[in-house]
N, C-alpha and C positions, 0 to 999 in steps of 0.2 A: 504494500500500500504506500503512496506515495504522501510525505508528509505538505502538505497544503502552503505550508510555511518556507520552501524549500527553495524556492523561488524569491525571498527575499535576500541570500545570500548568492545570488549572482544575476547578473546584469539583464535578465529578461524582466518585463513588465511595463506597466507605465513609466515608472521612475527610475527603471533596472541601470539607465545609462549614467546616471546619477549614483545611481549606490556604487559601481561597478568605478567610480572615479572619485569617490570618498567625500562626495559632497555633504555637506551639513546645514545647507540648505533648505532645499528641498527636500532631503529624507536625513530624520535624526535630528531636528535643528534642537541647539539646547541654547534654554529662553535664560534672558539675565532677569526677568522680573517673574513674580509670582502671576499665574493665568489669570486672564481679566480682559475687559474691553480692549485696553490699550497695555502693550506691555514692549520693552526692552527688547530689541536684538540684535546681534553684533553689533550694540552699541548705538544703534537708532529706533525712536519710536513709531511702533506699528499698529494697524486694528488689528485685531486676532477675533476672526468669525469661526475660528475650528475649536473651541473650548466649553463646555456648557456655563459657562461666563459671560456670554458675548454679550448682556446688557449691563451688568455689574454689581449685580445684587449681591453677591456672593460675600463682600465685602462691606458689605449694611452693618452694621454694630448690631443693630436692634434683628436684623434674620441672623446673625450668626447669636446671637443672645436666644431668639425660638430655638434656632438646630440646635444648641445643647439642651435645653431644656426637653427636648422631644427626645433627644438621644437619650440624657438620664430616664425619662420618664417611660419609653419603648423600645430603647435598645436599638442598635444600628443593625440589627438581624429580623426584623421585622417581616412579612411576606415582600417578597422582592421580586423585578419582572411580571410574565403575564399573571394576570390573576387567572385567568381561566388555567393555571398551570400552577402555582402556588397558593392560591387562596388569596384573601381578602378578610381584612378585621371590619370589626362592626363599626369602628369608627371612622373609616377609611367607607362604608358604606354610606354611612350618615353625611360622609364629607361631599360625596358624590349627588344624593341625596339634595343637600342643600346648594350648590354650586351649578347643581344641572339644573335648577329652577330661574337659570339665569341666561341659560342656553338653548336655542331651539334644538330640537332631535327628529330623531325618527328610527324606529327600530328597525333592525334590519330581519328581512324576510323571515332568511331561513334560521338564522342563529336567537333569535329577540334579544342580541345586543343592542343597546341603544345608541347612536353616534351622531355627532354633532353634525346639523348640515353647514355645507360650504358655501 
């Protein structure tokens, strides 16, 4: 069986011709700032749209003050990924619950998922 990953350590791919010439660019780049809307590289400032940051909440006192308080209070092990595949807590229902009364929906046919229309 051919490992999937195999292909990053020699020069095929999108970016193959880049790895294969040690760039740190485009593949591998290491950031001088902590991830966030705007951060450091080689020394110049950049947007960074590839980080789940890219508005900058992340750095909020007051949401980094909730994430621990959620983390003490439920654990960083919480059901994680799909819920149709790990489950879902009742308050994570209620959340949904309340926040979907603010969104149009529509259930979908065959699953009666509900999903947001577009």
């Amino acid at each position: 069986m051919t490992d999937m990953f195999d292909k990053c350590a020699t020069d095929a791919g999108y970016f193959g011709r880049f790895r294969a010439a040690g760039d740190r660019f485009f593949t591998l780049p290491v950031i001088d700032d902590l991830p966030g809307p705007h951060m450091k590289f080689q020394g110049q400032d950049n947007i960074m749209w590839s980080v789940n940051n890219y508005i900058g909440l992340a750095g909020n006192e007051e949401i980094k003050q909730a994430a621990l308080e959620a983390t003490e209070k439920w654990s960083v092990s919480s059901p994680m990924g799909s819920r149709m595949m790990s489950g879902s807590t009742s308050q994570g229902e209620q959340r949904r619950k309340t926040h979907g009364a603010f969104l149009p929906s529509q259930r979908h046919e065959r699953s009666g998922i509900r999903t947001q229309k577009r």
